[in-house]
N, C-alpha and C positions, 0 to 999 in steps of 0.2 A: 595840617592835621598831624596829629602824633602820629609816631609811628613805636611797635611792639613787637617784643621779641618771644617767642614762645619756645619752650622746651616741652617734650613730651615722648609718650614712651609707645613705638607701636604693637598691636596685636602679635609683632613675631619675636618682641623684645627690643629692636631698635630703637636708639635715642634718638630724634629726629628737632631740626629745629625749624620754626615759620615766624616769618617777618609777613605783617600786617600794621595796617592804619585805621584809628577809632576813633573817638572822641574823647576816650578815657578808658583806665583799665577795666569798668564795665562791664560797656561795649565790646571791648576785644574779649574779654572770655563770652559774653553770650553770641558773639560773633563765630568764636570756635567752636561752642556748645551747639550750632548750630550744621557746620560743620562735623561733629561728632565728635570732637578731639576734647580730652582732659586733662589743660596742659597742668606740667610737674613745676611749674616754673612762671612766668611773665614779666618781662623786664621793660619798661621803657626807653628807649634807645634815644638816646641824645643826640641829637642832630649837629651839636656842634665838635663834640669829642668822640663821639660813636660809641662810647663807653652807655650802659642801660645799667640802671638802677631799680633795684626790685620796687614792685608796686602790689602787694597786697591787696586783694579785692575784700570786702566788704558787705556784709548781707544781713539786713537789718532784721531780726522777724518777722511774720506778719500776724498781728492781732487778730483773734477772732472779729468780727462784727457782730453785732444784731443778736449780743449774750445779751442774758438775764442775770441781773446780779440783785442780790439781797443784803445787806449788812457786809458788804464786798464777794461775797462770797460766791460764785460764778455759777448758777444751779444748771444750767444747761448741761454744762461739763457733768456734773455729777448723775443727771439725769438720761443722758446719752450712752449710749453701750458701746464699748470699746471692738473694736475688731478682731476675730477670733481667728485662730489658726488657719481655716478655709479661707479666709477674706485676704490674709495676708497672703497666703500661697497663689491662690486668684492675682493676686494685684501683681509680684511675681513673674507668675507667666507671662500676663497680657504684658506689663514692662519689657521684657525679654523680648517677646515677638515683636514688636514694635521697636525697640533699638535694631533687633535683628533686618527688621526690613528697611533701616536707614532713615527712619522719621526721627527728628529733633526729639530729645527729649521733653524739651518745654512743649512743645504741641503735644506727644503724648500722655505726659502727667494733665495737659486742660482735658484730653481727650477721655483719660481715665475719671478725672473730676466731675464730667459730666454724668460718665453715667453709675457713677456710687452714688448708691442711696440712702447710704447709714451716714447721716449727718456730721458727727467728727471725723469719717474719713473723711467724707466730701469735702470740708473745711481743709484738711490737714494737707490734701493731694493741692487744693487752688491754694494754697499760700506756699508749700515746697515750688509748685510752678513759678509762682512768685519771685519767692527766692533766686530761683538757680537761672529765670529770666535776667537777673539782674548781677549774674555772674560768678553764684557762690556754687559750691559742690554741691550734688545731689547728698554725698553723705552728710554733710554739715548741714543742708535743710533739714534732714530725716531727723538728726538730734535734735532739732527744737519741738519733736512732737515724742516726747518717749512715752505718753498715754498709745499712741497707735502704733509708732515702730519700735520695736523694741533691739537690745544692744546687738542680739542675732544678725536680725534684718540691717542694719546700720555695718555692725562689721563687715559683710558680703557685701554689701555695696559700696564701700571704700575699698577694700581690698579690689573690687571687680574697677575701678575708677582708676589705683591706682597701676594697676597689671595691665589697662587698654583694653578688659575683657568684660566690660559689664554686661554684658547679653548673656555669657558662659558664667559669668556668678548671677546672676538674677535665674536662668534655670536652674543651678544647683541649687539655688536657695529655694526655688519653687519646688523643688522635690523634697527636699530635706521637712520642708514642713509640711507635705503632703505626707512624708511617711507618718511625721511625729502625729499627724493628727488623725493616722490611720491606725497607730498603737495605742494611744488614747481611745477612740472609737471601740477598739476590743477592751480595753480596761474596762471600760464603761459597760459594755455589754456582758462580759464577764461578772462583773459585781452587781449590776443593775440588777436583771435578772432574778434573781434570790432575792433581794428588796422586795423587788413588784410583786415579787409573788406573797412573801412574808407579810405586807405592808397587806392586802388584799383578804390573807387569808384571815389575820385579825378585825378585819373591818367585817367581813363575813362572820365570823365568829360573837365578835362586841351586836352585830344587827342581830342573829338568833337569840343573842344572852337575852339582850332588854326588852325587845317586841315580840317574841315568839315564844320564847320559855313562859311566860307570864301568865300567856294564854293557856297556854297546857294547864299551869298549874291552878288556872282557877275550873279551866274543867273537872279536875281530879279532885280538890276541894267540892264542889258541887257532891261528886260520886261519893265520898267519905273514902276516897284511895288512901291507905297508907302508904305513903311517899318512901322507896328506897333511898338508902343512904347518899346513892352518888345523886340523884334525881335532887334531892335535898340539898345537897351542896351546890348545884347548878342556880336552885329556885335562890338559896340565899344569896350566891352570888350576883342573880340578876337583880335582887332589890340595892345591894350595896350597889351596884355600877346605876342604878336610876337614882340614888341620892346627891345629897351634896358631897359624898365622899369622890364622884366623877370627877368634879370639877375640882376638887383639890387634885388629886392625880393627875389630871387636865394640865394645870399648876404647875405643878413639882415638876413636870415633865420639859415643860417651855421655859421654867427658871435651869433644869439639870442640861439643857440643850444648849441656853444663853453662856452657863457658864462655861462648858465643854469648850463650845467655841473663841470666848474668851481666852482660856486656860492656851488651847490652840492656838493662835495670834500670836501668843508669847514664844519666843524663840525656843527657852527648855522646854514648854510644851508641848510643841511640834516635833523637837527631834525627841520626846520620851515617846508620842505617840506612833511618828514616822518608825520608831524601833521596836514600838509592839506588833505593827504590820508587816515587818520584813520578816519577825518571827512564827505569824500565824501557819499552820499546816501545808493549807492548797494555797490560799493568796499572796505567800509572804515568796513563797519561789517566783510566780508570776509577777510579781512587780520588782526582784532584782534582776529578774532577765528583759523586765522592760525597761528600767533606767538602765542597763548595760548597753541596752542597743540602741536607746535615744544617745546614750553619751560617745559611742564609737561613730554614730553616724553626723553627729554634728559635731564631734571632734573632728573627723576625718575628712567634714567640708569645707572646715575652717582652716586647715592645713594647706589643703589642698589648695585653697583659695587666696595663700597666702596669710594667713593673718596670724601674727607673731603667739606661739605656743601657750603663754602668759597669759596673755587675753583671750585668747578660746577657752583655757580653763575659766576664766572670771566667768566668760558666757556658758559655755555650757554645765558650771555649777547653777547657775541661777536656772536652768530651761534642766535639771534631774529628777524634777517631780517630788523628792522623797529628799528631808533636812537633815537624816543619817548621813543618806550619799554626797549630797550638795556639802555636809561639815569632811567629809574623807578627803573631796577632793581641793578646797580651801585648804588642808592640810599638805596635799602634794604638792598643790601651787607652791608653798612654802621653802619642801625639799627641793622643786625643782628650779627654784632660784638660789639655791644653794650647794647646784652642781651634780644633783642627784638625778638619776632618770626616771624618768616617768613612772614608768612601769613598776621599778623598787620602791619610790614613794606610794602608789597604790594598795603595792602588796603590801605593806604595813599596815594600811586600815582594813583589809579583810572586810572587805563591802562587795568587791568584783570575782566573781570566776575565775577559779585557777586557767580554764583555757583561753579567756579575755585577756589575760596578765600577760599568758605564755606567749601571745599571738601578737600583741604588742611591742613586749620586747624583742622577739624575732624582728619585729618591725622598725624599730629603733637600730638593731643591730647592722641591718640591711640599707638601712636610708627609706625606706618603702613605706614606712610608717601611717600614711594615710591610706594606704593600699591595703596591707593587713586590716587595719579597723572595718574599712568598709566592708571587709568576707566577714567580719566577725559581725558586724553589725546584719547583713544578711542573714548569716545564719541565727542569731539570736533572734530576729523576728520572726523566721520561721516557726521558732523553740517556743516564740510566746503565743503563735499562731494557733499551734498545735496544742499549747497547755491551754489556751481558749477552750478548744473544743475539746478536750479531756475534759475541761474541770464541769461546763456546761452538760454534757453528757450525763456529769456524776452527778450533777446536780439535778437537771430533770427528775429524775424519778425521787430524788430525797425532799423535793418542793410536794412532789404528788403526794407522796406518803403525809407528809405535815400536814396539809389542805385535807386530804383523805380524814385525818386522824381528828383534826378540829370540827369536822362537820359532822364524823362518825358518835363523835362526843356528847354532841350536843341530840342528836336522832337517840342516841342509846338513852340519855338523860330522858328524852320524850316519850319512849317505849316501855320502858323499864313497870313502869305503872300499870301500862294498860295488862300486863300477864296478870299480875296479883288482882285486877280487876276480874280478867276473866275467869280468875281460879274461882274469886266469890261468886260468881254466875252459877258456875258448876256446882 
């Protein structure tokens, strides 16, 4: 039987090397994989010269099964929901704790396969097992599925593979997108909020226009009420909202939404609209202190974790939320392969926080540079924490007063009649 030479790098940095026998080069890395080792290397060793010859291992894909395809077109895939930040932070930890307690990774990814329920992961976890069963990286499995893993999750786990530490990058990675999907959760709650409420108080409003004013006004019709001015403008506008003039509105509304969104899609559309929002009042603060702190916190993992400066900007351009920022920092990428540092490439697009920049370059200047980000990223989550709950605050009672003011509207519209009624009584 063959016999294989492996190089490999351990947990404390050491280069270490292991002679072993397989059937093929395989075999010997799922033999190692098995083992836990991620070797940097694997040579076949010649038994007649003792001299080893590299052997590249090889790791085919694995086809979905049991798709549904149409005119080739794969509907399963398009019909199935991708995995959202919690699913991946989830999959993360559980990875983690299980490398951490010394199971095979291939038993753990079948172990995870089993019990996801969202069908493209399910799929995507039993064929990376697959894969890496049969010798290839966990990272290079992960690339064949960039619908579920994305280049985030892929970087940390090559980086974690090649440093000997993937249990210490699959937690980092499991925090890192617990945060992001924790300042998300507050965007969301922040902006939601005033929708729901806005969204509600007009449906409230549109319900009294059409089915309640109507009634009023054929009672006061009956009485020979001379109808006040504003009372009159309510009743006409509840017959214009019962006509066919509704449904063109209706219309114009779901053509003016389709094309927004379109317009959106397009690249200059998104970074003119991304750059109307960064300049709104209360919102436009709250979402450059939230892409500051998602880009120091996964910049500052990705460092940390190893993965060459270049390609943390490529990823955490794409994971900025906002096509203003994600275009600032495709620009610094640029300076910063052009011998410029980081920090003065940023300051040139005026996107970031003078004390993000200052905290940086401190960080740069020192070697610490993932060490700064991460207080800064701290602290900016704090800053978005807090601007949450300011903005929500101001907001309660400016929703109250709206809703108040629509409902007040429509009552004053109903009343308004019945005094000049009662005057003709008297």
């Amino acid at each position: 039987m063959p016999s294989f030479s492996a190089t490999f790098t351990t947990r404390t940095g050491q280069i270490r090397q292991l002679r072993l026998t397989a059937a093929d080069a395989a075999s010997a890395r799922r033999e190692l994989r098995r083992r836990g080792i991620v070797p940097s290397a694997l040579e076949l060793v010649d038994s007649t010269s003792g001299r080893g010859r590299s052997r590249p291992a090889t790791a085919s894909a694995t086809q979905s099964s049991g798709a549904t395809t149409v005119f080739g077109l794969d509907l399963s895939a398009l019909l199935e929901a991708r995995p959202g930040i919690r699913e991946k932070a989830l999959f993360a930890n559980k990875l983690a704790a299980l490398v951490d307690a010394g199971v095979p990774i291939v038993r753990s990814l079948d172990l995870m396969a089993r019990q996801q329920r969202m069908p493209l992961f399910k799929r995507a976890l039993t064929a990376v097992s697959s894969d890496v069963n049969q010798g290839g990286s966990l990272g290079a499995a992960l690339r064949r599925w960039p619908k579920v893993f994305d280049k985030l999750t892929i970087a940390m786990v090559e980086a974690g593979e090649a440093g000997g530490v993937l249990d210490e990058s699959l937690r980092r990675l499991a925090k890192l997108l617990e945060g992001n999907a924790k300042l998300q959760n507050q965007i969301k709650g922040a902006m939601g909020y005033p929708v729901a409420v806005l969204v509600i108080a007009v449906l409230v409003f549109l319900g009294m226009t059409i089915f309640l004013i109507p009634t009023f006004a054929g009672i006061f019709e009956d009485l020979g009420a001379e109808l006040p001015l504003f009372t009159q403008l309510m009743v006409d506008l509840s017959k214009l909202l019962r006509s066919s003039f509704s449904l063109l509105l209706v219309l114009a509304l779901t053509v003016g939404a389709w094309l927004f969104s379109r317009y959106y899609a397009t690249s200059e559309g998104r970074r003119r609209v991304d750059g109307l929002l960064l300049q709104l009042p209360l919102f436009g603060d709250l979402i450059q202190k939230t892409a500051t702190a998602k880009f120091c916190r996964t910049f500052s993992s990705l460092t940390r974790a190893g993965v060459p400066i270049l390609l943390s900007l490529e990823i955490v351009q794409e994971t900025a939320g906002n096509a203003v920022i994600a275009e600032a920092i495709v620009g610094s990428r640029q300076d910063v392969q052009e011998g410029i540092p980081l920090s003065v490439a940023l300051g040139r697009k005026q996107v970031f926080p003078e004390l993000a920049l200052s905290m940086l370059a401190i960080g740069e200047e020192t070697g610490q540079m993932d060490t700064m980000l991460s207080k800064v990223a701290d602290f900016y989550e704090d800053e978005v924490e807090a601007a949450v709950k300011a903005l929500t605050s101001m907001l309660e009672p400016a929703m109250i007063v709206i809703v108040g003011g629509i409902v007040g509207s429509i009552l004053m519209a109903m009343y308004l009649p019945m005094f000049s009624i009662f005057d003709q009584i008297k």
